[in-house]
gemmi code that builds the backbone of each chain (N, CA, C; Angstrom):
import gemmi

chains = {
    "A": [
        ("UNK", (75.222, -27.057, -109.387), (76.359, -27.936, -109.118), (75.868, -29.310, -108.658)),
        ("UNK", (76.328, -30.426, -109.128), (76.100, -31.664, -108.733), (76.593, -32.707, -109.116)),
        ("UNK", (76.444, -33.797, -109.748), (77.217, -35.223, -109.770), (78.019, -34.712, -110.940)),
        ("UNK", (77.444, -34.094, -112.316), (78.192, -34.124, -113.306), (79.586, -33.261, -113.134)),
        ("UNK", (79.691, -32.305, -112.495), (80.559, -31.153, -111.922), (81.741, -32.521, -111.010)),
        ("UNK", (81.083, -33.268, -109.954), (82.009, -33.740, -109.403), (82.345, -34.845, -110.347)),
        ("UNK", (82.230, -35.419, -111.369), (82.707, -36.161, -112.155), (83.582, -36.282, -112.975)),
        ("UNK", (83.728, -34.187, -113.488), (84.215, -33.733, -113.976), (85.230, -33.510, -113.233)),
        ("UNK", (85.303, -33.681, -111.820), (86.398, -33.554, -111.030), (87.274, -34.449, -111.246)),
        ("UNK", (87.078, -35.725, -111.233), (87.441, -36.776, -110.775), (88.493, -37.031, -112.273)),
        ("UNK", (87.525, -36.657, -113.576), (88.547, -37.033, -114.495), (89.537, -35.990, -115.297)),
        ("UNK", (88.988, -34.765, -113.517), (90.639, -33.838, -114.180), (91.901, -34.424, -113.512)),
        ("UNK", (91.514, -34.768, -112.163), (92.367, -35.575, -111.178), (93.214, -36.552, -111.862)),
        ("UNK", (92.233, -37.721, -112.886), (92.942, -38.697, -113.747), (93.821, -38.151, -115.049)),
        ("UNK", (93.388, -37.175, -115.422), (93.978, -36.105, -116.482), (95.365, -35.662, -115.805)),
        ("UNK", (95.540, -34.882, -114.729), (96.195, -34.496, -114.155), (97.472, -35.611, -113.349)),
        ("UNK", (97.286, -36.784, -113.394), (98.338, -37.919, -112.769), (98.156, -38.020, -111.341)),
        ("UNK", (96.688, -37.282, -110.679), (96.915, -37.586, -109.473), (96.243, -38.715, -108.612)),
        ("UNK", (95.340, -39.177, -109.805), (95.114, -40.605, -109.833), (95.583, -41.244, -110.826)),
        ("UNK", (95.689, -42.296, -111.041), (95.716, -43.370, -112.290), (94.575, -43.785, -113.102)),
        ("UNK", (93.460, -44.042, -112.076), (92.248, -44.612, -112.703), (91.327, -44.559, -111.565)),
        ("UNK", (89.793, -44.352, -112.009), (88.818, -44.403, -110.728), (87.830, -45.003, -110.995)),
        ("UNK", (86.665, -45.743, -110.319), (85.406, -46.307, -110.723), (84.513, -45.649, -109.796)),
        ("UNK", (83.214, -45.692, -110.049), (82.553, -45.301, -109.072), (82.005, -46.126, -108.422)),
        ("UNK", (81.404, -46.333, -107.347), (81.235, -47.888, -106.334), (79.759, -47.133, -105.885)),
        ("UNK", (79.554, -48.188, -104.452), (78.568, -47.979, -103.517), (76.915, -47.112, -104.158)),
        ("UNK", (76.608, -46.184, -103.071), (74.786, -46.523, -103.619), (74.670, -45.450, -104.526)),
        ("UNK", (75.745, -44.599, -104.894), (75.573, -43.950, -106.472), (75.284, -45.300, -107.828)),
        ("UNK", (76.852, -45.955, -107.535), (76.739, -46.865, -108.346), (75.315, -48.079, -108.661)),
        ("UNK", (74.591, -48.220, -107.780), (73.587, -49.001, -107.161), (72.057, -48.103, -107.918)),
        ("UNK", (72.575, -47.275, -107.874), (71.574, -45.815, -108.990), (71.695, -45.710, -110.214)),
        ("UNK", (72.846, -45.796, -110.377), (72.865, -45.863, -111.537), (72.347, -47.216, -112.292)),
        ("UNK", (72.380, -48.357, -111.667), (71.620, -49.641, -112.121), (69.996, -49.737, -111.777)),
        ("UNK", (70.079, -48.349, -111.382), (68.157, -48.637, -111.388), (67.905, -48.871, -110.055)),
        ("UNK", (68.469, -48.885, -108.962), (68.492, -49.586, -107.546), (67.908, -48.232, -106.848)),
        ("UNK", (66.472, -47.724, -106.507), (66.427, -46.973, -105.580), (67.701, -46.407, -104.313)),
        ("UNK", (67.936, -45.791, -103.959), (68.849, -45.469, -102.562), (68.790, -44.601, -102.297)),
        ("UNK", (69.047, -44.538, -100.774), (69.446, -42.625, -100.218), (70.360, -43.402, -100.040)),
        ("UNK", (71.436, -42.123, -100.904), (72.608, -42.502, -100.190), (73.032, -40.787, -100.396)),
        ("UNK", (74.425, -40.098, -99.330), (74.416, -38.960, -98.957), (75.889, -38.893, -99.575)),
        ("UNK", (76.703, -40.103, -99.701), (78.158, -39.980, -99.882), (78.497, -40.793, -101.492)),
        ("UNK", (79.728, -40.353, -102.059), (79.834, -40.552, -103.303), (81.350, -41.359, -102.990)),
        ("UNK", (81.373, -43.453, -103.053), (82.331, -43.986, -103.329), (82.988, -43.915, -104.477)),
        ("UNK", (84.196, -43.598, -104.514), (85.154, -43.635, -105.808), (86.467, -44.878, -105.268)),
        ("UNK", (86.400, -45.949, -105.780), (87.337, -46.762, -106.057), (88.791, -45.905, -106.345)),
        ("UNK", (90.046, -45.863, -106.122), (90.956, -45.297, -106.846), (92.285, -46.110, -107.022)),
        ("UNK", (92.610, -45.799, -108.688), (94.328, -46.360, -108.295), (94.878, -45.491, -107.899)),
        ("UNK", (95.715, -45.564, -107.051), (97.221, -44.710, -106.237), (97.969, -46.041, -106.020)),
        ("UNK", (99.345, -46.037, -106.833), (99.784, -46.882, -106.367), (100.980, -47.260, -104.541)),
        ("UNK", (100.573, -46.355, -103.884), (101.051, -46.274, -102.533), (100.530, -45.429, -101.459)),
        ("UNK", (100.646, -45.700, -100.201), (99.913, -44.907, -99.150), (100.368, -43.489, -99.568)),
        ("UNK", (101.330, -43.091, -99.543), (102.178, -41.975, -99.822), (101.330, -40.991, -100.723)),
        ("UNK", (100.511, -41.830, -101.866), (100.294, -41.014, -103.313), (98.431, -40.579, -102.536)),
        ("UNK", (98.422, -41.663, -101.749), (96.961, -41.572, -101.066), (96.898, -40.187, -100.470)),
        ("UNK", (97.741, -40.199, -99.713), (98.235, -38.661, -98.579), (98.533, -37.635, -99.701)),
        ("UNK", (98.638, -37.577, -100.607), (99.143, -36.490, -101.740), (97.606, -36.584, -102.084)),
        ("UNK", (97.087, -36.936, -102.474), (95.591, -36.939, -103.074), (94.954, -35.711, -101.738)),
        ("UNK", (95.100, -36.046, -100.593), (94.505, -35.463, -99.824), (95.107, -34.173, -99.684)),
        ("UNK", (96.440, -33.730, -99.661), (97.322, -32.903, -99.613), (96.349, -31.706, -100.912)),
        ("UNK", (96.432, -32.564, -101.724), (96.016, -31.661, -103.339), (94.719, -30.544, -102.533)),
        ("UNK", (93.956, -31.734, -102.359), (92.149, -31.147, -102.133), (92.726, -29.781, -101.041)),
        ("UNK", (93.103, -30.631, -99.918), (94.156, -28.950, -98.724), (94.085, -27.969, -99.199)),
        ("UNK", (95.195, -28.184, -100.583), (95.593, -26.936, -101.232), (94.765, -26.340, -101.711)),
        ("UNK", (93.697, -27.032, -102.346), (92.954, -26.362, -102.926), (91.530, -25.892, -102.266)),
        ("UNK", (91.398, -25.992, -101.107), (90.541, -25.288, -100.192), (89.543, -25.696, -99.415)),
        ("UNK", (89.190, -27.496, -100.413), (88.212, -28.033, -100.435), (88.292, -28.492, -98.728)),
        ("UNK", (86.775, -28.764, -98.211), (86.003, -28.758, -97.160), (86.726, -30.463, -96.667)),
        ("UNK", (87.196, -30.707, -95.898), (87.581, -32.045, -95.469), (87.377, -32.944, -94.332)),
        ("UNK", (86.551, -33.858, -93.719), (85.777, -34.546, -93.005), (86.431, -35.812, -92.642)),
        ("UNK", (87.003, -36.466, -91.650), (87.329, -37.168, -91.523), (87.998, -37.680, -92.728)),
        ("UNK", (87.149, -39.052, -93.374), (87.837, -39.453, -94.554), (87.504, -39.057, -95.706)),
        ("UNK", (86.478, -37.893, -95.362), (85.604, -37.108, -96.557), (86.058, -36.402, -96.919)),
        ("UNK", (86.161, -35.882, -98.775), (86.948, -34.519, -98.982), (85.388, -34.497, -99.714)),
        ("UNK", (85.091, -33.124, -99.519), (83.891, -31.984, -100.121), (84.448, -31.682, -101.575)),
        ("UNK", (83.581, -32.468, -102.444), (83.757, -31.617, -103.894), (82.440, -31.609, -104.278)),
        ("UNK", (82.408, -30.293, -104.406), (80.843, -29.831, -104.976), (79.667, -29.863, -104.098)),
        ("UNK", (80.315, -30.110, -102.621), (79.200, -30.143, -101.612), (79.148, -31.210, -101.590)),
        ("UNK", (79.618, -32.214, -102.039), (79.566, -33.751, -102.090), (80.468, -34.327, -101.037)),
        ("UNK", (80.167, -35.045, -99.932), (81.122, -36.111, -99.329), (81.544, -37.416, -100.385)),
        ("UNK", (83.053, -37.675, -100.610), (83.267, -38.123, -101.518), (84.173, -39.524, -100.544)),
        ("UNK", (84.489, -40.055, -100.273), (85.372, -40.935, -99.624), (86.403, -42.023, -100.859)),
        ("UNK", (87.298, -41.903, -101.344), (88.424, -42.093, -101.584), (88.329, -43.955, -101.351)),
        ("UNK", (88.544, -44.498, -102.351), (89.324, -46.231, -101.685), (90.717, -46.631, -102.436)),
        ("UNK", (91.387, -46.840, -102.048), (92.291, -47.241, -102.846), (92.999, -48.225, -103.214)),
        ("UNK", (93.372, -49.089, -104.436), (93.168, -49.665, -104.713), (94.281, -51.135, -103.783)),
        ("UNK", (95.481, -50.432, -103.178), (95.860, -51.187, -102.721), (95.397, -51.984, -101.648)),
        ("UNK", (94.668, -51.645, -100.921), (93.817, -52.059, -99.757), (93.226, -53.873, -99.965)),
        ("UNK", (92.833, -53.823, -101.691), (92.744, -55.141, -101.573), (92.386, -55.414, -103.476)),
        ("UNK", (92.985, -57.026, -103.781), (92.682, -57.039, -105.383), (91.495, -56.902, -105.686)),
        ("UNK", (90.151, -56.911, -104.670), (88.913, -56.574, -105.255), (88.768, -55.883, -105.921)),
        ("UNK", (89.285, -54.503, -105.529), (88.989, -52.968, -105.720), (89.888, -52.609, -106.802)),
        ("UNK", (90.550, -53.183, -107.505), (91.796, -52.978, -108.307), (91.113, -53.739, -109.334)),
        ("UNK", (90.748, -55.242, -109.666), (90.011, -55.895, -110.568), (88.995, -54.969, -110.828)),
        ("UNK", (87.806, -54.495, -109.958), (86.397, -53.604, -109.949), (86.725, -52.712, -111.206)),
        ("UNK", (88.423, -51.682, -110.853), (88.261, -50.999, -111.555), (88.367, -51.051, -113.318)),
        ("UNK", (89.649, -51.897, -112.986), (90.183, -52.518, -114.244), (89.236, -53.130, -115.219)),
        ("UNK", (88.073, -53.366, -115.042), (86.231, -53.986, -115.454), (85.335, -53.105, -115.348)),
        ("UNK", (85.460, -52.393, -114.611), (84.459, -50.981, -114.829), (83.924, -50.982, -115.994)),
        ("UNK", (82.578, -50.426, -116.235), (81.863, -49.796, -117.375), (81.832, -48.335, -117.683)),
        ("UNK", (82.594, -47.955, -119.017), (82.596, -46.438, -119.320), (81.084, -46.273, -119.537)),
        ("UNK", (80.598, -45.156, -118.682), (79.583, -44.115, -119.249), (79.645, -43.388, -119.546)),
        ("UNK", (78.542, -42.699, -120.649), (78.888, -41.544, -121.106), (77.423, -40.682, -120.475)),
        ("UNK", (77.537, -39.784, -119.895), (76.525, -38.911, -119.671), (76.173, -37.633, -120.307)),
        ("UNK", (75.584, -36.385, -120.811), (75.851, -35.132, -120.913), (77.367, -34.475, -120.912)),
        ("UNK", (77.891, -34.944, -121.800), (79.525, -34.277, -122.288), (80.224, -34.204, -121.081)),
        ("UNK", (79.748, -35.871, -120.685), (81.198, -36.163, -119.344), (80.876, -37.506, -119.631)),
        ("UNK", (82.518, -38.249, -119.370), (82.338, -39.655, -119.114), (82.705, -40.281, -117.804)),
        ("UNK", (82.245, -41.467, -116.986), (82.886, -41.741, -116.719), (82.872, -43.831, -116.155)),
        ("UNK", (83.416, -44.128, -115.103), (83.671, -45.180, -114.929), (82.635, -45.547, -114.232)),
        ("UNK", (81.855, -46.536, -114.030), (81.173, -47.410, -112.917), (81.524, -48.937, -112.542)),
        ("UNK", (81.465, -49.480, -111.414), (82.125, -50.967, -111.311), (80.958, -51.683, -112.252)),
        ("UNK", (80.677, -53.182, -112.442), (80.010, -53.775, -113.042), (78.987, -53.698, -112.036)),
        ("UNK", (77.824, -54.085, -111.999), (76.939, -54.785, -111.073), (77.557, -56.405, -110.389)),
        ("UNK", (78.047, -56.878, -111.075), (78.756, -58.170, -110.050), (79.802, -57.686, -109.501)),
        ("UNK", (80.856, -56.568, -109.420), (81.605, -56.054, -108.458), (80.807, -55.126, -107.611)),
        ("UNK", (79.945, -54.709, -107.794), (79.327, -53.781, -106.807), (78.868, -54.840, -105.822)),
        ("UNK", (78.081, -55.880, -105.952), (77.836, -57.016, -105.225), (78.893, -57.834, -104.623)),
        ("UNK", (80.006, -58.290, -104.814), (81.167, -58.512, -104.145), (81.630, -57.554, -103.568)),
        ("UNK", (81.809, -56.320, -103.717), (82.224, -55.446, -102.711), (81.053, -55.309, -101.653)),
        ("UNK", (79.601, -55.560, -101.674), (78.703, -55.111, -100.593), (78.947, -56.808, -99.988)),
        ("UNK", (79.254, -57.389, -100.808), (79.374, -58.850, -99.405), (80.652, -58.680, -98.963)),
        ("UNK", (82.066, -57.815, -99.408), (82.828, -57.452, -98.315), (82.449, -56.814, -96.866)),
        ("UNK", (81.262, -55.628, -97.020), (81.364, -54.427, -96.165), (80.083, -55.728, -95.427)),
        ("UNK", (79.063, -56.262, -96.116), (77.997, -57.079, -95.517), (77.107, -56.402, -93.716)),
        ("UNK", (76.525, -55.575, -93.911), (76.030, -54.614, -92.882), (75.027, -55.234, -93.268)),
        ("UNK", (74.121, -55.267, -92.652), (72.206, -55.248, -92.827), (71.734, -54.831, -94.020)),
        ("UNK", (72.078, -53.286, -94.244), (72.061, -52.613, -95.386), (72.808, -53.189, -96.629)),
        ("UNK", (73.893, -54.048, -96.858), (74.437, -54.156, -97.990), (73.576, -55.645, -98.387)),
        ("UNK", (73.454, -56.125, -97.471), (72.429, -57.322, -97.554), (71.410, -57.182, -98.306)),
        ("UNK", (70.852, -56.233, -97.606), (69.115, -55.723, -98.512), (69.930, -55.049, -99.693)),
        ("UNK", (70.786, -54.441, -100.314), (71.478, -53.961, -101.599), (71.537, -55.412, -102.682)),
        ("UNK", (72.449, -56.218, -102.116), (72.415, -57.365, -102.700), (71.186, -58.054, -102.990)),
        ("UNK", (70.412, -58.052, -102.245), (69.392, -58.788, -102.478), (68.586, -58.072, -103.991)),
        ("UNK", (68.556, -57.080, -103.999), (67.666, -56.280, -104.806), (68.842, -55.951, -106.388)),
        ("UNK", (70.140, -55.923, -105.800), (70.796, -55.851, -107.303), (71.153, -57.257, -107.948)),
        ("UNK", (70.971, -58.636, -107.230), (71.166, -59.762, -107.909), (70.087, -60.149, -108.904)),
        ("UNK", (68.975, -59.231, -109.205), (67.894, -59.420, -110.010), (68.315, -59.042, -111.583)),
        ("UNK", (69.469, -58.152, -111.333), (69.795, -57.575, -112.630), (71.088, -58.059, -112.779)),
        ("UNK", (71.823, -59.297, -112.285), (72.948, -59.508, -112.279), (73.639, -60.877, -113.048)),
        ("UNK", (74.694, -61.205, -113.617), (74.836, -62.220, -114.449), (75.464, -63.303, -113.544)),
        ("UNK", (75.016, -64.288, -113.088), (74.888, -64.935, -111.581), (76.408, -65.798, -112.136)),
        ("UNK", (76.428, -66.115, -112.932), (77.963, -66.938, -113.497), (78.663, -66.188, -113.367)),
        ("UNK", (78.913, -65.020, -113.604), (79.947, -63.994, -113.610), (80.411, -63.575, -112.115)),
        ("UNK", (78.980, -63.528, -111.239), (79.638, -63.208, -110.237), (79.952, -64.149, -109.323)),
        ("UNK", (79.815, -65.127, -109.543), (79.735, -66.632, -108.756), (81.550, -66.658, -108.690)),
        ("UNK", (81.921, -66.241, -110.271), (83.284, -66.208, -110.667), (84.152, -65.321, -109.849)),
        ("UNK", (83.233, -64.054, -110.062), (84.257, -62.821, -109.314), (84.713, -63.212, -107.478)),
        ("UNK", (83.693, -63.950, -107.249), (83.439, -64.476, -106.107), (84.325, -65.426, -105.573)),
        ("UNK", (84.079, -66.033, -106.151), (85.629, -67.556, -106.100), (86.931, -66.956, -106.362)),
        ("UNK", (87.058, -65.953, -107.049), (88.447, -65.143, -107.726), (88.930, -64.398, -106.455)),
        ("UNK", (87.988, -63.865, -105.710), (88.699, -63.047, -104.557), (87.987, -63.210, -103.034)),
        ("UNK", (87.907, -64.526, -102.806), (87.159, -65.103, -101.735), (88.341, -65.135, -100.651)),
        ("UNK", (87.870, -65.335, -99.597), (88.980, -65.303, -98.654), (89.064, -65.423, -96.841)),
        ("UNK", (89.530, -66.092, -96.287), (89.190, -66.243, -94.713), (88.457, -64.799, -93.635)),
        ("UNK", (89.301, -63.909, -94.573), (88.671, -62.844, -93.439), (86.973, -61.841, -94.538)),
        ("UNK", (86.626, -62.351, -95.656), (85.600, -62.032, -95.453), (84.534, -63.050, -96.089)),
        ("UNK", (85.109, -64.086, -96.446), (84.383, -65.650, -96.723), (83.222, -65.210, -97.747)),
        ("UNK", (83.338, -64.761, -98.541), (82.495, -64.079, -100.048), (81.134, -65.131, -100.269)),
        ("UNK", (81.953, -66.184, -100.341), (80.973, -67.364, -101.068), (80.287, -67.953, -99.883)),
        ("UNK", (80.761, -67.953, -98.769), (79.826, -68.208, -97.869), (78.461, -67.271, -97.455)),
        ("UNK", (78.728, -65.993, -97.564), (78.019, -64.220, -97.421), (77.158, -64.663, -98.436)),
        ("UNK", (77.286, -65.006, -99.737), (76.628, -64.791, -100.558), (75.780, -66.509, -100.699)),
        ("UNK", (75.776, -67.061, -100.271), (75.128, -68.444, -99.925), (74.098, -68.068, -99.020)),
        ("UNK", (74.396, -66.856, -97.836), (73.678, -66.335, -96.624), (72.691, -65.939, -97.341)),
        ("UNK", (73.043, -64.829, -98.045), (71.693, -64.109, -99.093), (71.266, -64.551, -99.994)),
        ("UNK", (71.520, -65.736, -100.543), (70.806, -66.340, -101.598), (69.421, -67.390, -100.580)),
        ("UNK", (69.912, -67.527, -99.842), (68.914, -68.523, -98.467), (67.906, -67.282, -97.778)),
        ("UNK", (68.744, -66.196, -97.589), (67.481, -65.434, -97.146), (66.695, -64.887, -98.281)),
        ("UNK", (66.540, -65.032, -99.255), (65.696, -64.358, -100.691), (64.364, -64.949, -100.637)),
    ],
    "B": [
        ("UNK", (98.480, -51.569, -112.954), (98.217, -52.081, -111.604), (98.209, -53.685, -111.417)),
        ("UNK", (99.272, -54.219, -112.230), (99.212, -55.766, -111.890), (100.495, -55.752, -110.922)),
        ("UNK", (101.084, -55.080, -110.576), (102.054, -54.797, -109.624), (101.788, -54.119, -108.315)),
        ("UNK", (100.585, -53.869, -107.960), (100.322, -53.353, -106.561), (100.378, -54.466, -105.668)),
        ("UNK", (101.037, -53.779, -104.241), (101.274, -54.559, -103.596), (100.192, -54.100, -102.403)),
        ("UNK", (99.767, -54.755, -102.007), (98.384, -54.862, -101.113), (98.749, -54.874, -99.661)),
        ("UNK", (97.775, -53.828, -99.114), (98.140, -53.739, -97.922), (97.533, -54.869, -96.957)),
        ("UNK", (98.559, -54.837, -95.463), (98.418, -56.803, -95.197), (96.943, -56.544, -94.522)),
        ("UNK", (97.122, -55.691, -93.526), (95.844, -55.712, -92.183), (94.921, -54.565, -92.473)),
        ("UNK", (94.144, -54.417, -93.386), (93.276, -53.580, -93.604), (91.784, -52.976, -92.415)),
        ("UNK", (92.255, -53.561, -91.493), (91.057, -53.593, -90.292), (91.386, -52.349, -89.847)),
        ("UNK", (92.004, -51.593, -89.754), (92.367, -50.206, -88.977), (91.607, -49.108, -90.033)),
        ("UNK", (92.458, -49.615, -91.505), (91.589, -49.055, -92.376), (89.595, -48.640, -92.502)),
        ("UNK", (89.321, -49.942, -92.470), (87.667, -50.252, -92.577), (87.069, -49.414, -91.375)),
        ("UNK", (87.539, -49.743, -90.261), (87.432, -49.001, -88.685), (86.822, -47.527, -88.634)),
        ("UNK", (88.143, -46.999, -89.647), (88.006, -45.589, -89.443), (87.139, -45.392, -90.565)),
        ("UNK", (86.972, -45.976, -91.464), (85.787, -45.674, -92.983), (84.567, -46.067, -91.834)),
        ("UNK", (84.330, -46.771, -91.772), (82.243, -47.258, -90.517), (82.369, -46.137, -89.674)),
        ("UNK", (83.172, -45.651, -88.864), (83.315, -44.156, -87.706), (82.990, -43.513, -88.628)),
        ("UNK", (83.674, -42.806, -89.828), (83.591, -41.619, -90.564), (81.867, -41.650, -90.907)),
        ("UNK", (82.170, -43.284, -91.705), (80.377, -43.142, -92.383), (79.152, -42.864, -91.269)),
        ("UNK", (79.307, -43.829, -89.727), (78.620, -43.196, -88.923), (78.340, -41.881, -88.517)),
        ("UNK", (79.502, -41.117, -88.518), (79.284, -39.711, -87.908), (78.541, -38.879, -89.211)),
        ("UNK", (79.142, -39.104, -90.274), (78.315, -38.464, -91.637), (76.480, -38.853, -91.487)),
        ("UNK", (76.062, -40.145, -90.764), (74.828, -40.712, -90.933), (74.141, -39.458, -90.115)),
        ("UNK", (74.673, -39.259, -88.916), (74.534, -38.846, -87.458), (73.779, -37.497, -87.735)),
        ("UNK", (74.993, -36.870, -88.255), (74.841, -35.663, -88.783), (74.152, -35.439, -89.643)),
        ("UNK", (73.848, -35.732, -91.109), (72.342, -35.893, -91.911), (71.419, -35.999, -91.113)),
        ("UNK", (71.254, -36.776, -89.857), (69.928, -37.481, -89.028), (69.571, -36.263, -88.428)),
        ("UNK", (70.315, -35.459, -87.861), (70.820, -34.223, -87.053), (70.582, -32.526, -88.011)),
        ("UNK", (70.348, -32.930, -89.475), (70.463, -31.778, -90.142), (68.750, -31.133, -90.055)),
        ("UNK", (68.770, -30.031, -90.280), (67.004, -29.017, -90.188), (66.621, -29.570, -91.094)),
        ("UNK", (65.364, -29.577, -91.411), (64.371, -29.775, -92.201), (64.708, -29.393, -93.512)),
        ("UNK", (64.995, -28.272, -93.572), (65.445, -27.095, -94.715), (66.331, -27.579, -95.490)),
        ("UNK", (67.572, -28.286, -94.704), (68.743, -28.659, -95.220), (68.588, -30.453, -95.570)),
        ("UNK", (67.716, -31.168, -94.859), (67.541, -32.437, -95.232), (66.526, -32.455, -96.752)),
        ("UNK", (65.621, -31.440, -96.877), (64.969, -31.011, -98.292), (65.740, -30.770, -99.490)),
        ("UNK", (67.213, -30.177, -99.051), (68.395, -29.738, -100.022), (68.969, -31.222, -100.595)),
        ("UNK", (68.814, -31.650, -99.008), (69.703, -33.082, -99.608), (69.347, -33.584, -100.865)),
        ("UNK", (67.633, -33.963, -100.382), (66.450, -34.407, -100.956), (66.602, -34.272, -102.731)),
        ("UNK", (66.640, -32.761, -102.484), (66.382, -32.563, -103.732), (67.582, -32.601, -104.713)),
        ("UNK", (68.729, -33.011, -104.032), (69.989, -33.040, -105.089), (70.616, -34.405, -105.344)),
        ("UNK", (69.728, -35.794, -104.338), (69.786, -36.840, -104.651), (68.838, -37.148, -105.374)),
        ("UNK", (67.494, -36.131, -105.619), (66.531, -36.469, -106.961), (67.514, -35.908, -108.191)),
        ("UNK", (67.982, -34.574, -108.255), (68.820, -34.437, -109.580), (69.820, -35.351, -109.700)),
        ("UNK", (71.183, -35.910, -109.059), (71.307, -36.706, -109.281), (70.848, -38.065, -110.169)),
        ("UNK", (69.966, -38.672, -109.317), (69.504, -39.733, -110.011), (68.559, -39.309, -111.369)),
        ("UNK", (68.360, -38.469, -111.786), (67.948, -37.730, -113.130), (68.887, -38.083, -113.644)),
        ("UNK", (70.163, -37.579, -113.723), (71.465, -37.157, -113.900), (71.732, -38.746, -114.133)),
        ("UNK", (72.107, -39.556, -113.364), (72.492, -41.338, -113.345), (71.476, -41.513, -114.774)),
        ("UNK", (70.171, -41.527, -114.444), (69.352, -42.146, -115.523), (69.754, -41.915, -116.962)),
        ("UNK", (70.279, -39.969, -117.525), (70.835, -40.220, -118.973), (72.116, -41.106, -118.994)),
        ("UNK", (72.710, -41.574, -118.208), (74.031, -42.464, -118.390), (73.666, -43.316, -119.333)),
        ("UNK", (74.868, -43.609, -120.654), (74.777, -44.362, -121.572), (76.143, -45.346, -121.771)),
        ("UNK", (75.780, -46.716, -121.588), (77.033, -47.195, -121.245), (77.594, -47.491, -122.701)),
        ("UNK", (79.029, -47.352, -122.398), (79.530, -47.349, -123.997), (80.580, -48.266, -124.115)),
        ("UNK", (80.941, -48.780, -122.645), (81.671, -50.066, -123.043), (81.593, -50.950, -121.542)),
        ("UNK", (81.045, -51.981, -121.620), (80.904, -53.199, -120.865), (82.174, -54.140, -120.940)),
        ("UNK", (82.728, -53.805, -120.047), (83.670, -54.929, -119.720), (83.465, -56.428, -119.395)),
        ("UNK", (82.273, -56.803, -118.627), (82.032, -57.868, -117.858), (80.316, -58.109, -118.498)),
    ],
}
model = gemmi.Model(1)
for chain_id, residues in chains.items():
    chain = gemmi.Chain(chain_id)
    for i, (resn, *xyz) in enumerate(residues, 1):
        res = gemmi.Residue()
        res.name, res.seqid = resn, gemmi.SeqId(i, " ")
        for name, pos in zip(("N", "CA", "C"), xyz):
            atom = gemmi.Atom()
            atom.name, atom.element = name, gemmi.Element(name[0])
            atom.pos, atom.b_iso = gemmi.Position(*pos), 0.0
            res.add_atom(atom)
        chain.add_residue(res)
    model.add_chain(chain)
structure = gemmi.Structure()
structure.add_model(model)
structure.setup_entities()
């Protein structure tokens, strides 16, 4: 059991109407571009279009037995943490741009590498810093300069974050 | 989803995602030997697993 099993989760969930659409984010996504990481937890971007459908998402996993952690639901032994898309247009654009993969007779979504980088200069920890630094090598610097200006904003100042890490490189 | 309406103060939100992710860190930091080897070895299949990914449509 492992990523492909929980992937397969994710696009019975979208099969099923209990999402709309999902991407995969954070340091899976960051792996999948070649980016070394430990990372222990599996981000999934999601559409739900209301808090309500969010709490039903969680309700489902309940029912169905799965192991649940704070904001973690256990699929496949996996801590999985849930975002959704209303929270902010980042995460809603991310998905809507996502890249289909196809793996071993599963497909699924990943954000671009320039949304994975705008979302780590949202969260901007120490750690997303050193992320950025190491995924802007493989990244299309116009594109995200763009994504950047597109959803910049007082409370997490994008283009300023990312001026920070282009000076510390 | 060009009609979602966005939630205003997301800080309560983020709050409880950094707590959750901390206590998840805590606890890995906290896990036996035995079980940090499990980890080990299912973030190497994994990334096996990432590497056949074949992208089949680029949006951006």
């Amino acid at each position: 059991m492992g990523l492909k099993e929980v992937l397969t989760q994710l696009n019975n969930l979208k099969a099923t109407g209990i999402i709309q659409d999902y991407a995969i984010c954070g340091g899976y996504a960051a792996m999948f571009y070649d980016i070394p990481m430990a990372t222990y937890d599996l981000d999934v971007l999601v559409v739900l279009p209301t808090e309500n459908d969010y709490h039903r998402l969680y309700e489902y996993f309940r029912s169905q037995g799965a192991k649940i952690e704070n904001v973690y639901i256990f699929i496949e032994d996996m801590p999985v943490q849930f975002l959704p898309n209303y929270i902010s247009p980042l995460f809603n654009s991310a998905i809507e741009e996502a890249n289909t993969v196809d793996f071993q007779s599963v497909s699924s979504k990943f954000v671009s590498i320039e949304y994975l980088i705008a979302l780590y200069l949202t969260a901007f920890r120490k750690k997303d810093r050193v992320r950025v630094q190491n995924l802007l090598k493989k990244a299309n610097k116009n594109l995200l300069v763009d994504i950047i200006r597109r959803f910049d904003n007082d409370e997490h100042k994008l283009y300023e974050r990312y001026k920070r890490v282009l000076a510390d490189a | 989803m060009t009609n979602t309406s966005y939630t205003k103060d997301t800080k309560g939100f983020w709050q409880t995602r950094e707590k959750a992710r901390s206590t998840l860190d805590k606890k890995r930091a906290s896990a036996s030997l035995t079980e940090k080897e499990r980890i080990l070895e299912n973030l190497r299949a994994d990334a096996a697993f990432l590497k056949s990914g074949r992208m089949v449509s680029a949006k951006s």
